[in-house]
N, C-alpha and C positions, 0 to 999 in steps of 0.2 A: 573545863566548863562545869558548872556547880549545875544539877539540878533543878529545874523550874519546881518556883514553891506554891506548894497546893494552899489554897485558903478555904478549904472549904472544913467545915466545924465537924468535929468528933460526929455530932449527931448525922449529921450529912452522909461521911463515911460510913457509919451503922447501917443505915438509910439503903444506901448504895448497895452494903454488900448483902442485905437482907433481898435486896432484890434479884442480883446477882444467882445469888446463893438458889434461890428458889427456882430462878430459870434455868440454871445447872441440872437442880434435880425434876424437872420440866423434860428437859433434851435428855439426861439419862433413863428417865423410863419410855419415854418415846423409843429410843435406843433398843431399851431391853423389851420391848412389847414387839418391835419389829423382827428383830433376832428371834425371839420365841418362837415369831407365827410364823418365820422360815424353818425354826427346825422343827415345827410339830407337822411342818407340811412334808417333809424329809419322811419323818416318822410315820406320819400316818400309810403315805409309800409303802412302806415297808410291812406296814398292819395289813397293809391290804395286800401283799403278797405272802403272807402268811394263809391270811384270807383265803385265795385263790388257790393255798396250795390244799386247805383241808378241804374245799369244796371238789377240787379235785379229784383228791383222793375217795372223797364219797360217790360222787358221780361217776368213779373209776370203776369204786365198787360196784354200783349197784349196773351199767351197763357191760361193762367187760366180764363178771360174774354171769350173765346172763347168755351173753354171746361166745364167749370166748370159750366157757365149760359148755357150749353145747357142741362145739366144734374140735374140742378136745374128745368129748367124751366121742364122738361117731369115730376119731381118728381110732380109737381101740381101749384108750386112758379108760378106770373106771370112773363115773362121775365122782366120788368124792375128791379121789386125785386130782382131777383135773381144776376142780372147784379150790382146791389147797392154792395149788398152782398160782392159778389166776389172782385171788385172794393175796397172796404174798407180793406177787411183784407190782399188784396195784397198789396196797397198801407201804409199800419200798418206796415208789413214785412221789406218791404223799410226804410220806417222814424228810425226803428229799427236799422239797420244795419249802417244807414249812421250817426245817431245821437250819434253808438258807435264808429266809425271811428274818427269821431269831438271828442269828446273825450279824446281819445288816442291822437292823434293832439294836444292836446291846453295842454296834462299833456306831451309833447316833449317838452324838452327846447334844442336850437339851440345855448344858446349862448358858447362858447369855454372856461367851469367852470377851465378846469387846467390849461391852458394855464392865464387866468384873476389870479388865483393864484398861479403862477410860478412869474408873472410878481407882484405882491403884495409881495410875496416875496425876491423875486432878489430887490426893490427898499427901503425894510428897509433891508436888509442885507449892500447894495451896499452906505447906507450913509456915507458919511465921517462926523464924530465928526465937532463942530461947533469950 
């Protein structure tokens, strides 16, 4: 069975696919804006446990510094020891926390994978024979 013949004029076809054409790349950035604000919200996750871990660690210091070397130091430690003490494994706590945040971070990939192949495939489907 042959084909049903199109009668509609060269300019018609232009017409067509100028529109076409335009709502493709309509739908692919719709696409790729929506993908973005998914991984930036991934990422931002991740900022903010970075976040939490240097606040941490400051907040570590500045209250377990406090408490910790006074109850070190009556145990018999002299204060600066104790204060070392203290000091290190607060600050250990921290590099911890913020070194898993990085992490997490750098295994986010931000780039827009469906939309890169929607658009890889729309451009071998969309060739015309030579």
């Amino acid at each position: 069975m042959a084909p049903p013949a199109d009668d509609r004029s060269l300019g018609d076809l232009f017409s067509e696919l100028s529109r076409e054409t335009g709502t493709l790349i309509r739908k692919e950035l719709e696409l790729a804006t929506t993908e973005m604000t998914a991984k930036a919200k991934v990422a931002g996750g991740h900022v903010g446990m970075i976040a939490a871990g240097g606040a941490l660690a400051h907040a570590g210091m500045l209250i377990l510094l406090a408490m910790i070397v006074i109850a070190l130091s009556s145990m018999g430690l002299p204060l600066w020891l104790a204060a070392l003490i203290v000091g290190l494994l607060t600050l250990g706590v921290g590099y911890l926390l913020a070194r898993t945040g990085l992490a997490n971070l750098r295994r986010t990939s931000v780039a827009p994978k469906e939309t890169i192949e929607t658009l890889k495939e729309t451009k071998w489907t969309n060739r015309t024979p030579a």
